[in-house]
C-alpha positions in Angstrom: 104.1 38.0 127.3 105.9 35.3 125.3 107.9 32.4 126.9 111.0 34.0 127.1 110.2 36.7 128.7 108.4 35.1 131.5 111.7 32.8 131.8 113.9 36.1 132.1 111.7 38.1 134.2 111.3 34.6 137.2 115.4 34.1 137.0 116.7 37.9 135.7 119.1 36.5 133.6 120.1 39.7 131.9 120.2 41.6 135.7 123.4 42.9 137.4 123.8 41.0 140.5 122.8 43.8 142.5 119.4 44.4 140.4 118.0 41.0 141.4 115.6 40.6 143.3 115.0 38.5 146.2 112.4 36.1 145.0 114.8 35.8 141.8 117.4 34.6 144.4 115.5 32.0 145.4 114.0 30.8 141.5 117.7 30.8 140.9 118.4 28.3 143.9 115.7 26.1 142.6 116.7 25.8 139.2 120.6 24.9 140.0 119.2 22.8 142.3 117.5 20.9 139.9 120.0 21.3 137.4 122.8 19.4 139.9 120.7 17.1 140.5 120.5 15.8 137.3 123.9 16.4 136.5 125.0 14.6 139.4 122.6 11.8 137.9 124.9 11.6 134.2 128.1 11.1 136.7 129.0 7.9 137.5 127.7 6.2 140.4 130.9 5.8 142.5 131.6 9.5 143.1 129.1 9.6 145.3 129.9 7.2 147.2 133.1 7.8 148.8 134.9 11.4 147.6 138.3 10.6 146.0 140.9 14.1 146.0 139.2 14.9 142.3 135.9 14.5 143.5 136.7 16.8 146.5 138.0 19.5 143.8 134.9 18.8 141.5 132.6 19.4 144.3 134.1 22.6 145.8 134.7 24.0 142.4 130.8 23.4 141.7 129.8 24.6 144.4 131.4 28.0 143.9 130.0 28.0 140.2 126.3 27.9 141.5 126.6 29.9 144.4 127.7 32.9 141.7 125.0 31.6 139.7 122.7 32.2 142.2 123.1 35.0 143.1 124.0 37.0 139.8 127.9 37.6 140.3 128.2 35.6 137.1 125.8 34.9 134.4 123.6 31.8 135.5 123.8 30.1 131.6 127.1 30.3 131.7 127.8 29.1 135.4 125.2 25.9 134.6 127.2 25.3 131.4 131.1 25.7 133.2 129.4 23.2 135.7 127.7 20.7 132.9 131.9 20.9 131.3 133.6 20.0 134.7 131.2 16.9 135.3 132.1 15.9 131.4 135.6 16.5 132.5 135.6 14.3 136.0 133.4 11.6 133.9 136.4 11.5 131.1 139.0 11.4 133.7 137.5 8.6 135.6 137.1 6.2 132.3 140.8 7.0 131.6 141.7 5.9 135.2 139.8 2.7 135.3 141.0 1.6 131.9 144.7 3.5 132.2 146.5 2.4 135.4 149.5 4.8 135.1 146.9 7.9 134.6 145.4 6.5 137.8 148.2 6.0 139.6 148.9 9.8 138.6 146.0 11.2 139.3 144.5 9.0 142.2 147.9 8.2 143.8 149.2 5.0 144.9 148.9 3.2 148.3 151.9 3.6 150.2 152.6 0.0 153.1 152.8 1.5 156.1 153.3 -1.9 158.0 154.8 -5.0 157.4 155.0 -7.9 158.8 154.3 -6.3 162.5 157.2 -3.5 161.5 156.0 0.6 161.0 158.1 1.3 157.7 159.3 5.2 158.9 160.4 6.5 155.7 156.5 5.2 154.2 155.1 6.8 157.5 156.7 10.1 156.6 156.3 10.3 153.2 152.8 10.2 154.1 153.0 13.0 156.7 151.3 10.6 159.2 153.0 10.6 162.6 153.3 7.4 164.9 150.0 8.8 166.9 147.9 8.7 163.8 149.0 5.4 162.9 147.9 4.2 166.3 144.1 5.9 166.0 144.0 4.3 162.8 145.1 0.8 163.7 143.1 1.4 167.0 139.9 2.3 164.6 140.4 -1.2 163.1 140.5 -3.2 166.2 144.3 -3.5 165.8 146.2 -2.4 169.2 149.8 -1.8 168.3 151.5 -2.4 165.3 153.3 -5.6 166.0 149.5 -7.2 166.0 149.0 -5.7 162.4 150.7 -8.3 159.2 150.1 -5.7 157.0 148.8 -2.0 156.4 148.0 0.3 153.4 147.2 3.7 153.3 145.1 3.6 150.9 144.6 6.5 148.0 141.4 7.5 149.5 143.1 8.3 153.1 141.9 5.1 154.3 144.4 3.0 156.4 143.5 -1.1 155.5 145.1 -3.2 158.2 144.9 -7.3 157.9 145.7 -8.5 161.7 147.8 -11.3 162.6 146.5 -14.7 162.6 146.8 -15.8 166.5 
């Protein structure tokens, strides 16, 4: 039995999904598995650090890509290769945004000053579809009691309120 054969007969690439056999399943699962991991390893560094909105989308939509793959509702190759071209794609967009502000801004967002100067700007509040009790979990979160105590705070692109208290 040559090479190829053995490689088709452990993952059944040429099987209908419901022709695959368990065991196949599972050679499947180890081989994306390995294969994301070293995809994940050509991405840059930062996306897995703290998930932005596009790596939230690059994650989900990889992880619906292998879990067809795995289990034979698409063809494998061509799930590992969609999967290979969305990481090229997130890599590309996240050199244009460090070294292109306004693509950034459009992609990423901006952050939007909830408070300043001790004052909760209502319109920024709104436009952010936070209401006054999230405000005060977040400030709370920060060691920050009411807003009146806070100089300044930014919601952040990633979700993340950043408060700078008062000096006393």
């Amino acid at each position: 039995m040559n090479a190829i054969r053995v490689v088709e007969e452990i993952f059944g690439f040429s099987l209908k999904a419901e022709d695959i056999q368990v065991w196949q399943v599972a050679a499947r699962a180890v081989l994306v598995y390995i294969a994301l991991i070293a995809m994940l390893r050509m991405a840059k560094k930062r996306s897995l650090g703290r998930a932005t909105a596009l790596d939230v989308v690059l994650v989900i939509t990889v992880g619906s890509l292998a879990s067809r793959g795995i289990t034979g509702n698409a063809p494998l190759t061509n799930c590992l290769i969609a999967i290979l071209a969305l990481i090229g794609m997130h890599w590309l967009i996240s050199l244009l945004t460090r070294d292109h502000a306004r693509i950034s801004d459009w992609i990423k967002g901006t952050p939007t000053r909830i408070i300043s100067n001790g004052e909760v700007d209502q319109d920024a509040l709104l436009a952010a579809h936070m209401s006054d009790d999230d405000l005060l979990q977040d400030l709370r979160q920060k060691g920050v009691a009411s807003p009146e105590h806070a100089k300044e705070a930014i919601l952040e692109r990633s979700g993340q309120l950043s408060v700078f208290k008062k000096k006393d």
